[in-house]
C-alpha positions, 0 to 999 in steps of 0.5 A, spaced: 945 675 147 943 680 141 942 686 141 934 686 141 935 683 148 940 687 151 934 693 149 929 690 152 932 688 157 935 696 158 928 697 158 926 692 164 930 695 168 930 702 168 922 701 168 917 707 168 922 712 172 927 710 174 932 715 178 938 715 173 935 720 171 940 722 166 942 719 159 947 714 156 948 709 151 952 703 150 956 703 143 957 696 141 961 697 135 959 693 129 954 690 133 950 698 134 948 701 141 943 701 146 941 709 148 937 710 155 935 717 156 931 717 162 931 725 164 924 725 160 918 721 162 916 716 160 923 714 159 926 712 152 930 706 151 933 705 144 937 704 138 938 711 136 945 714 135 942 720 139 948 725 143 947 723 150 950 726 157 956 719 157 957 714 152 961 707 154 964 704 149 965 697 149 964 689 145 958 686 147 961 680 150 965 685 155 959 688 156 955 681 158 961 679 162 960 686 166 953 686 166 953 678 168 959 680 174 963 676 170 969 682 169 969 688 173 968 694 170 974 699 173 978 692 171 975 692 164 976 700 163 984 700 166 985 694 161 982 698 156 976 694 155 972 699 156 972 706 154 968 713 156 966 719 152 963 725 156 960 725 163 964 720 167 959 721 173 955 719 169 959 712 167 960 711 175 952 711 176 950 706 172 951 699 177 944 702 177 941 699 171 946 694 170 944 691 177 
């Protein structure tokens, strides 16, 4: 899946005003990232490299596993696979957005 499909993707779910109701973004390394901001309204779902409350550091193969549950999150994040800077509450709301 490309990067512009995650976004609209992203987009779908968290809708018109979702109840996250904070801001995360996904960090992809060479293959960019994915911020959703959902404390303003209408919420925002992009590309942009902007400060957020968390972000989740992860290749965008383990991140299709995991969004696919293929790979369990805490297993991914144990062996490394996935790593988070910032609020970690936030990381543990986001079975909310990725289904």
């Amino acid at each position: 899946m490309s990067l512009d499909a995650i976004t609209d993707q992203m987009k779908t779910r968290i809708g018109a005003g979702g109840n996250f109701k904070k801001s995360v973004k996904f960090d992809f390394g060479p293959d960019g990232l994915v911020r959703i901001d959902d404390k303003v309204a209408p919420p925002v779902v992009d590309n942009a490299n902007e400060p957020t409350d968390c972000t989740v550091k992860v290749s965008m193969a383990d991140f299709m596993d995991i969004a696919q549950g293929k790979q369990n999150a805490q297993m991914a994040f144990m062996m490394g696979k996935l790593k988070v800077e910032g609020d970690m509450s936030v990381a543990m709301q986001l079975g909310s957005i990725l289904g």
